[in-house]
C-alpha positions as CSV (number, residue, x, y, z in Angstrom):
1,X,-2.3,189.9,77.0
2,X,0.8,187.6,77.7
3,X,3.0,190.2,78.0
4,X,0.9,192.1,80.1
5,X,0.8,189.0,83.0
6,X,4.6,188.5,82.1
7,X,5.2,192.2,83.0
8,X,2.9,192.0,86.0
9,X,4.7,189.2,87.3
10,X,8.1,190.7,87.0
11,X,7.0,194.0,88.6
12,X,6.3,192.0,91.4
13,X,9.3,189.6,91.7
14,X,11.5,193.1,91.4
15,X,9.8,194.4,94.1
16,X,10.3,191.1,96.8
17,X,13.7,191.6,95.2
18,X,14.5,195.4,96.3
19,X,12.4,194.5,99.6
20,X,15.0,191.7,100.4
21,X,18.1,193.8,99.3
22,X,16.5,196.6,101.4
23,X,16.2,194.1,104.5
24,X,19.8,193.0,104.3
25,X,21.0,196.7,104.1
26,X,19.8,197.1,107.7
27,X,20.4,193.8,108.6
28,X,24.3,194.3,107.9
29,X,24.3,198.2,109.1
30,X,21.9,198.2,112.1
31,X,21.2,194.6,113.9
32,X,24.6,193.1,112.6
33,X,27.0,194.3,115.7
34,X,29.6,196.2,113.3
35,X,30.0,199.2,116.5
36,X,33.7,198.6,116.2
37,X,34.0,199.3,112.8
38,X,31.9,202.0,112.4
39,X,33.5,203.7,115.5
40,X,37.0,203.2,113.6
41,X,35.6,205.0,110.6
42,X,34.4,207.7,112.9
43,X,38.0,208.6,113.8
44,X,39.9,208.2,110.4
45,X,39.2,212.0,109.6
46,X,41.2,213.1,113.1
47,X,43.9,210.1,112.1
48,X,44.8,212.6,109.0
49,X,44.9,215.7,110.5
50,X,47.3,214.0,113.7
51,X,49.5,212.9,110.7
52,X,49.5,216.0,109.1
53,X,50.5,217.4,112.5
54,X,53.2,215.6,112.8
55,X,54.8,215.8,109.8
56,X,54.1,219.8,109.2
């Protein structure tokens, strides 16, 4: 029975775990203003093929 209640208990404190982890995955990729760096990332594919351009 104790071990029961002891895995009951840590099913849920995993769960507000991965809720929390979950909440500050959006928080850093969708409310957290990071536009510049994501529209830098956007670009670094065309960055190689302009340097491949120039050097071939």
């Amino acid at each position: 029975m104790a071990i029961d209640s002891l895995l009951d208990r840590a099913s849920s404190v995993m769960t507000v775990i991965s809720f929390v982890t979950f909440a500050g995955i959006l928080w850093w990729a969708l409310i957290h203003n990071k536009e510049a760096d994501f529209a830098q990332a956007a670009h670094m594919p065309f960055d190689d093929e302009d340097l491949e351009a120039q050097h071939g």
